[in-house]
N, C-alpha and C positions, 0 to 999 in steps of 0.2 A: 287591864285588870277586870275584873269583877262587873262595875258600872261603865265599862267601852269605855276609859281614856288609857293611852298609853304616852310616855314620853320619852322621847329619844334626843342625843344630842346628834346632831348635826352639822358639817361646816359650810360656812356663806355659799352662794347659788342657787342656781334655780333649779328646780328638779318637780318632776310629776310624779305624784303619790297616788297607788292606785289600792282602795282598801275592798276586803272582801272577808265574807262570812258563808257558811254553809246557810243555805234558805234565801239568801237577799242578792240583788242585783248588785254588779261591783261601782263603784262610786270612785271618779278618777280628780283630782283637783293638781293643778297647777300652783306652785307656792314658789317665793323667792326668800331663799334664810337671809337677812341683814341684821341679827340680831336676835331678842328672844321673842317667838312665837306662837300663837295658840290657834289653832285649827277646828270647824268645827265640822264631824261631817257625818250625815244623817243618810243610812242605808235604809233601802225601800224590802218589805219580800217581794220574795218571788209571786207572789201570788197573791200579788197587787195588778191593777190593770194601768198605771199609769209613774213614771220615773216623773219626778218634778227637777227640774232644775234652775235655782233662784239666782236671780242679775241686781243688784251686787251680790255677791258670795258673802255668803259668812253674817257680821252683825252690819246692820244697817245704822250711822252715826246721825244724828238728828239734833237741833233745838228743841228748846220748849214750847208747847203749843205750836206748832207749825204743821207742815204739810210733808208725807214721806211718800215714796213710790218703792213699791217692789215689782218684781215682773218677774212668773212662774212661765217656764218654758215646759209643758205638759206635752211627755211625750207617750203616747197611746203604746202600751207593747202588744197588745191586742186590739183589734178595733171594740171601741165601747161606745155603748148608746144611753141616750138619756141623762148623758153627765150634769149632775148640779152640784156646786158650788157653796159651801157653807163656811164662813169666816166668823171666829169666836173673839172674844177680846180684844177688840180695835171698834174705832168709831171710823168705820170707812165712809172716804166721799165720793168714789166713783169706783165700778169695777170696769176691764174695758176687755175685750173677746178679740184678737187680732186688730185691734187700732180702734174697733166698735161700741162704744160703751152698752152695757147692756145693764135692765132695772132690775131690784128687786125684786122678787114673788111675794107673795101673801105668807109664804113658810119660812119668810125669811132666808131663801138660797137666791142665789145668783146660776138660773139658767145657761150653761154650755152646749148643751144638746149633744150633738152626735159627734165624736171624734174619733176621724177614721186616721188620723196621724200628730203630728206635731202641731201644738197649738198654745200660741201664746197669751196669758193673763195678767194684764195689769193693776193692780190694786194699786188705790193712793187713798193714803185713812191718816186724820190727824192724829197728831202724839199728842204724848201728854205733857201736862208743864212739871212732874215730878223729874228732877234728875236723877239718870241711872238708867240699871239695864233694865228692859223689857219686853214682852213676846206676845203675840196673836196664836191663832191658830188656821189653817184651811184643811177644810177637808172634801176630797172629794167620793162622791158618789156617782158609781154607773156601773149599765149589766151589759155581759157580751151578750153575741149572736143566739146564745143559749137561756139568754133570763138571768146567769150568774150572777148575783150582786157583789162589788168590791167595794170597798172604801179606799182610800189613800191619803192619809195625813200629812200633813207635814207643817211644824212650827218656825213662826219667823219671828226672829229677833232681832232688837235694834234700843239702840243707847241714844238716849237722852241728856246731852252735854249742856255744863254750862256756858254759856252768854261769854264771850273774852272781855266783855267791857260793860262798864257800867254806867247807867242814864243817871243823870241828878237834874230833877224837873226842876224849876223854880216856881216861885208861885207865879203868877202872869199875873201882869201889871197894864195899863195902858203905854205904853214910850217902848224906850229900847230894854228886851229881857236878855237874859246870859242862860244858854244851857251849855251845862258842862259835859265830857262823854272823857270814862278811863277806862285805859283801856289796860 
Protein backbone atom coordinates (compact mmCIF):
# COMPACT_ATOMS: atom_id res chain seq x y z
CA UNK A 1 0.00 0.00 0.00
CA UNK A 2 0.66 3.48 0.12
CA UNK A 3 3.35 3.56 3.23
CA UNK A 4 5.46 0.10 1.55
CA UNK A 5 3.83 -2.77 3.74
CA UNK A 6 2.16 -5.42 2.05
CA UNK A 7 0.65 -8.64 3.42
CA UNK A 8 0.29 -11.73 2.05
CA UNK A 9 -0.68 -15.20 3.38
CA UNK A 10 1.70 -17.78 2.93
CA UNK A 11 2.13 -21.53 3.53
CA UNK A 12 4.96 -23.12 6.03
CA UNK A 13 8.63 -23.16 4.18
CA UNK A 14 11.18 -21.62 3.38
CA UNK A 15 11.43 -19.44 0.48
CA UNK A 16 13.64 -16.24 -0.92
CA UNK A 17 11.78 -13.07 -1.27
CA UNK A 18 13.22 -10.86 -3.54
CA UNK A 19 11.54 -7.09 -3.50
CA UNK A 20 12.01 -4.42 -5.94
CA UNK A 21 10.99 -0.73 -7.01
CA UNK A 22 11.72 1.45 -10.03
CA UNK A 23 14.83 3.89 -8.66
CA UNK A 24 16.26 1.39 -5.75
CA UNK A 25 18.51 -1.59 -5.91
CA UNK A 26 16.50 -4.96 -5.42
CA UNK A 27 16.72 -6.33 -1.83
CA UNK A 28 16.74 -10.23 -1.68
CA UNK A 29 15.86 -11.88 2.06
CA UNK A 30 15.70 -15.36 2.91
CA UNK A 31 12.66 -16.25 5.35
CA UNK A 32 11.25 -19.50 6.86
CA UNK A 33 7.02 -19.28 7.33
CA UNK A 34 6.41 -21.27 10.85
CA UNK A 35 3.68 -19.36 11.76
CA UNK A 36 2.69 -15.60 11.72
CA UNK A 37 5.45 -13.16 10.48
CA UNK A 38 6.57 -9.71 9.89
CA UNK A 39 9.45 -8.78 7.78
CA UNK A 40 11.31 -5.79 7.51
CA UNK A 41 13.12 -4.66 4.55
CA UNK A 42 14.67 -1.45 3.54
CA UNK A 43 15.40 -0.66 -0.23
CA UNK A 44 18.62 1.56 -1.06
CA UNK A 45 18.24 4.14 -4.61
CA UNK A 46 19.88 3.65 -7.12
CA UNK A 47 21.86 6.44 -6.68
CA UNK A 48 23.26 5.80 -3.56
CA UNK A 49 27.00 4.75 -3.67
CA UNK A 50 26.87 2.04 -1.11
CA UNK A 51 24.05 -1.26 -0.33
CA UNK A 52 24.39 -1.93 3.55
CA UNK A 53 23.43 -5.17 4.52
CA UNK A 54 22.84 -5.67 8.59
CA UNK A 55 23.82 -9.30 10.48
CA UNK A 56 21.29 -10.00 12.37
CA UNK A 57 18.46 -9.15 9.95
CA UNK A 58 15.74 -7.55 10.79
CA UNK A 59 15.08 -6.27 14.82
CA UNK A 60 17.91 -6.87 17.09
CA UNK A 61 16.49 -8.55 20.65
CA UNK A 62 18.35 -7.13 23.69
CA UNK A 63 18.05 -6.56 27.75
CA UNK A 64 18.01 -3.64 29.61
CA UNK A 65 21.00 -1.54 29.91
CA UNK A 66 23.32 -4.03 28.36
CA UNK A 67 25.62 -4.15 25.42
CA UNK A 68 24.19 -4.89 21.52
CA UNK A 69 26.35 -5.36 18.31
CA UNK A 70 25.24 -4.83 14.95
CA UNK A 71 27.57 -5.34 11.86
CA UNK A 72 26.85 -3.47 8.53
CA UNK A 73 28.32 -5.27 5.57
CA UNK A 74 28.99 -2.08 3.19
CA UNK A 75 29.11 -2.87 -0.16
CA UNK A 76 30.63 0.03 -2.42
CA UNK A 77 28.58 -0.14 -6.04
CA UNK A 78 31.05 2.34 -7.01
CA UNK A 79 34.26 2.95 -5.65
CA UNK A 80 33.89 5.88 -3.05
CA UNK A 81 36.35 7.88 -1.34
CA UNK A 82 36.35 9.68 1.90
CA UNK A 83 33.55 7.55 3.59
CA UNK A 84 32.53 8.78 7.21
CA UNK A 85 30.48 7.31 9.21
CA UNK A 86 27.73 9.17 11.31
CA UNK A 87 25.56 7.19 13.97
CA UNK A 88 22.37 9.28 15.55
CA UNK A 89 20.51 7.90 18.48
CA UNK A 90 22.56 5.33 20.32
CA UNK A 91 25.20 5.74 22.98
CA UNK A 92 27.97 3.73 20.97
CA UNK A 93 30.88 2.02 22.68
CA UNK A 94 33.09 1.01 19.91
CA UNK A 95 32.86 1.36 16.12
CA UNK A 96 35.35 -1.32 14.41
CA UNK A 97 36.39 -1.08 10.32
CA UNK A 98 37.16 -4.93 9.37
CA UNK A 99 38.02 -6.26 12.86
CA UNK A 100 39.93 -2.65 13.58
CA UNK A 101 38.44 -0.54 15.92
CA UNK A 102 38.58 2.99 14.83
CA UNK A 103 37.97 6.54 17.13
CA UNK A 104 35.90 9.22 16.91
CA UNK A 105 36.72 12.63 14.96
CA UNK A 106 36.06 15.98 16.46
CA UNK A 107 32.81 16.06 14.05
CA UNK A 108 31.65 13.45 15.60
CA UNK A 109 31.85 10.81 12.55
CA UNK A 110 33.61 7.74 12.61
CA UNK A 111 36.24 7.75 9.72
CA UNK A 112 36.01 4.72 6.85
CA UNK A 113 38.09 6.36 4.30
CA UNK A 114 38.35 4.97 1.09
CA UNK A 115 36.11 1.96 -0.15
CA UNK A 116 37.08 0.37 -3.15
CA UNK A 117 34.66 -2.86 -2.36
CA UNK A 118 33.07 -4.72 0.36
CA UNK A 119 33.57 -3.64 3.83
CA UNK A 120 32.66 -4.48 6.93
CA UNK A 121 31.33 -2.29 10.13
CA UNK A 122 30.86 -3.29 13.50
CA UNK A 123 28.95 -1.06 15.91
CA UNK A 124 28.36 -2.11 19.67
CA UNK A 125 26.29 0.85 21.55
CA UNK A 126 24.52 0.30 24.98
CA UNK A 127 20.72 0.11 25.01
CA UNK A 128 18.51 1.39 27.02
CA UNK A 129 16.85 0.19 30.28
CA UNK A 130 13.42 1.28 28.78
CA UNK A 131 11.46 -1.86 27.39
CA UNK A 132 10.38 -2.02 23.85
CA UNK A 133 11.19 -1.22 20.56
CA UNK A 134 13.87 1.15 19.38
CA UNK A 135 16.14 2.45 16.53
CA UNK A 136 19.64 4.46 15.74
CA UNK A 137 20.46 5.57 12.87
CA UNK A 138 23.89 5.36 10.40
CA UNK A 139 24.48 7.33 7.82
CA UNK A 140 27.01 7.32 5.38
CA UNK A 141 28.85 9.94 3.58
CA UNK A 142 31.32 9.68 0.54
CA UNK A 143 32.19 11.19 -3.09
CA UNK A 144 33.26 8.93 -6.19
CA UNK A 145 36.11 9.44 -8.49
CA UNK A 146 34.34 12.70 -9.75
CA UNK A 147 33.67 14.71 -6.28
CA UNK A 148 29.92 13.37 -6.36
CA UNK A 149 28.72 13.46 -2.98
CA UNK A 150 26.25 10.56 -1.67
CA UNK A 151 24.72 9.84 1.39
CA UNK A 152 23.24 6.43 2.45
CA UNK A 153 21.19 5.77 5.44
CA UNK A 154 19.94 3.31 6.98
CA UNK A 155 18.17 2.66 10.44
CA UNK A 156 18.65 0.02 13.00
CA UNK A 157 16.32 -1.41 15.13
CA UNK A 158 16.15 -3.56 18.15
CA UNK A 159 13.76 -4.44 21.13
CA UNK A 160 14.57 -4.09 24.53
CA UNK A 161 12.97 -7.27 26.47
CA UNK A 162 12.11 -7.80 29.68
CA UNK A 163 14.40 -9.73 32.46
CA UNK A 164 12.58 -13.61 32.59
CA UNK A 165 13.25 -13.47 36.24
CA UNK A 166 13.22 -11.46 39.07
CA UNK A 167 16.16 -10.45 41.94
CA UNK A 168 14.73 -9.95 45.53
CA UNK A 169 17.84 -8.54 47.43
CA UNK A 170 17.59 -8.80 51.04
CA UNK A 171 18.90 -6.56 53.23
CA UNK A 172 22.59 -7.91 54.08
CA UNK A 173 23.19 -8.77 57.42
CA UNK A 174 26.46 -10.18 58.94
CA UNK A 175 25.75 -14.38 59.06
CA UNK A 176 24.04 -16.40 56.45
CA UNK A 177 21.60 -13.95 53.85
CA UNK A 178 18.95 -15.64 51.55
CA UNK A 179 18.57 -14.28 47.97
CA UNK A 180 15.77 -15.14 46.36
CA UNK A 181 15.60 -15.25 42.04
CA UNK A 182 11.90 -15.94 39.99
CA UNK A 183 11.88 -16.79 37.37
Amino acid sequence: NIDGTYTTVMPYGTYTLTFSKDGYWNETEKITVDGDKNITIELFPTSSIFEITQTPTGRIETCPSSVAEVSLDIDAIKEAYGTKLYITGADVVKVEKNGVEIPRSTDGAYIIGDVPDSTNIKITFATTDAVGEHQFTVRLIASDILGNQYATQKTIYYTVQELPFIIQTPEWSIGDNTLTIIE
